[in-house]
Each structure stands twice: as C-alpha cells, then as structure tokens.
C-alpha positions in Angstrom: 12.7 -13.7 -19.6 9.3 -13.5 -18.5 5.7 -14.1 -20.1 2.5 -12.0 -19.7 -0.7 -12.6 -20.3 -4.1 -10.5 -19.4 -7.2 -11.3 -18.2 -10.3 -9.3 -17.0 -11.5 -7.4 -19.7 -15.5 -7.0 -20.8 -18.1 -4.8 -21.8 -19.3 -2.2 -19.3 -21.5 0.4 -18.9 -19.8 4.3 -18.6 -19.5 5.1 -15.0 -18.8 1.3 -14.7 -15.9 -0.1 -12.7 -13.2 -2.8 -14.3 -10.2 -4.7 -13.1 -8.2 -6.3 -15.0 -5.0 -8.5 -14.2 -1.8 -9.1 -15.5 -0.3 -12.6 -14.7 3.4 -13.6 -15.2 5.7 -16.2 -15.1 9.7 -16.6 -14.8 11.4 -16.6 -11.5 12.5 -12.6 -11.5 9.7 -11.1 -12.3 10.0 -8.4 -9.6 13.2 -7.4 -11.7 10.5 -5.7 -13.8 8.9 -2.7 -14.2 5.7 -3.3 -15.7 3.0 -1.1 -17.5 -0.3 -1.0 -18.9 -1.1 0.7 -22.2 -4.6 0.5 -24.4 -4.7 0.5 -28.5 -8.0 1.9 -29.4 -8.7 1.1 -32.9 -7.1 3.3 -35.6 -5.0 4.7 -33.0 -1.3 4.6 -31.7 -0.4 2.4 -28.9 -0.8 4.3 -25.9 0.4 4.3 -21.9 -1.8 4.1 -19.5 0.2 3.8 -16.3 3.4 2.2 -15.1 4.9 0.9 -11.6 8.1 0.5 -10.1 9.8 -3.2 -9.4 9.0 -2.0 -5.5 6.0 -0.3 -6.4 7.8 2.7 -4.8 7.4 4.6 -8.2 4.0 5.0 -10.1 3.3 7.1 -13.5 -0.2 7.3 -14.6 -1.4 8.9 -17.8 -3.7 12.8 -17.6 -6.5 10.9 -18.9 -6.9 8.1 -16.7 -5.2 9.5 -13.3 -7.7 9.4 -10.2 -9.7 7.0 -12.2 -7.8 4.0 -12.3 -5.0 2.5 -10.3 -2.3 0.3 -11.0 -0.9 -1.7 -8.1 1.5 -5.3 -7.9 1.9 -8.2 -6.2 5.3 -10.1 -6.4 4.7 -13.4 -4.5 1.6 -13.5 -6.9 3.9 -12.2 -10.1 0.7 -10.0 -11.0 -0.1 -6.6 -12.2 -3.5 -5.0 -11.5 -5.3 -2.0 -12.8 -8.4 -0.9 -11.1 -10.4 0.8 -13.0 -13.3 3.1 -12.1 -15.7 5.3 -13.9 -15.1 4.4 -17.2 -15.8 6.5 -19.9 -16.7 5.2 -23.9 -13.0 6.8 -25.1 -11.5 4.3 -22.6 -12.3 1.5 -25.0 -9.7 -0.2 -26.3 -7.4 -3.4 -26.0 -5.4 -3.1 -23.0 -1.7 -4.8 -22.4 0.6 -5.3 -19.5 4.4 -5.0 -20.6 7.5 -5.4 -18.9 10.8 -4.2 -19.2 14.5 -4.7 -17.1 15.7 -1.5 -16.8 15.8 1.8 -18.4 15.4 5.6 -18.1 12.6 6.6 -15.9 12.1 9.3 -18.4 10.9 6.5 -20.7 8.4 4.5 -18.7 5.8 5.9 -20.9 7.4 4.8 -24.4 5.9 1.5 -25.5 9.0 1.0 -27.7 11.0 0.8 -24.6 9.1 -2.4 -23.0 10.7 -5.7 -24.3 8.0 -8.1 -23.2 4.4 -7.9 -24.3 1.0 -9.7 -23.2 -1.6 -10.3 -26.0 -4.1 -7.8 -24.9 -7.4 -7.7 -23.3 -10.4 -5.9 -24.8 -12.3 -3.1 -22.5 -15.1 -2.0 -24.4 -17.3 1.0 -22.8 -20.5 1.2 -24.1 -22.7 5.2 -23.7 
C-alpha cells in the first residue's frame, strides 16, 4: 500500500513555470508506476503524463508534451512534474496516482490507478 500526497501548486502567470511534487510513503514504492492527471472544473478527470517504476517508460499527454516533464526519484519516494509555459486551460487540480501493475495500454485511464493523492490546485491566470 502506499500513500500520496501533493504539494507545489499556486497561481501563475501564462508563460510561467511550476513544479510540483508528489511525496509517498510505504516501503515499495518503486513497485509503482505513478501518474499525474488534472480535473479542471466541470470536466472529466484527465492524464497528464505517466512514468515507469524505472523511469525507463514515460507517456505524456498532446497537450502538455514538450511543456512539462515528469521525472522520479526512488530513494526520495517522489514524483515530479516540471512544468513550463503554462497556459490559462492548464488550470486545474492536479494529482499524482499510483498503480502495481497493469497494461501499458492503460497508463492513461484514471480508473486503472488504485491509489490517489488529494490534489493540488494550479491556477493560470491570462
């Protein structure tokens, strides 16, 4: 089992640049792939990008790909995602989720991640 919880969120300006981080704890948390996905309000839930328990495989979403980057750090049991020249339709509240295993087919299905953070906001002001 393993908890989640984010951190680094705010209000920005577009253009701006955000990290945000996504700290765990349990003792196999590298037997996780983990993902980030934003809920903008009155919208479905939404992937963002995903890495690999070796970071050897990375998926990021069309509309944030060269603009942010999602990287991990095992001995720190942390997620980042980098993000850089945001835009206003990047607001949203962004979580980290984690999942054991599973098709890598389905790394963009929130359904498929069993353990969730409780969000971080990202607002993007024009």
């Amino acid at each position: 089992q393993v908890q989640l919880a984010e951190s680094g969120g705010g209000l920005v300006q577009t253009g701006s640049s955000l990290g945000l981080f996504c700290a765990a704890s349990g003792r196999t948390f590298n037997a996780y792939r983990v993902g980030w996905f934003r809920q903008a309000p009155g919208k479905e839930r939404e992937f963002v990008a995903s890495i690999r328990q070796s970071s050897d495989s990375i998926d990021y979403a069309d509309s944030v790909k060269d603009r942010f980057t999602i990287s991990r750090d095992n001995a720190q049991k942390t997620v980042y995602l980098t993000m850089n020249s945001l835009k206003p339709e990047d607001t949203a509240i962004y979580y980290c989720a984690a999942r054991l295993s599973g098709s890598s087919q389905t790394t963009r299905i929130p359904a498929t991640y069993k353990y969730w953070g409780q969000g971080t906001q990202v607002t993007v002001s024009s």
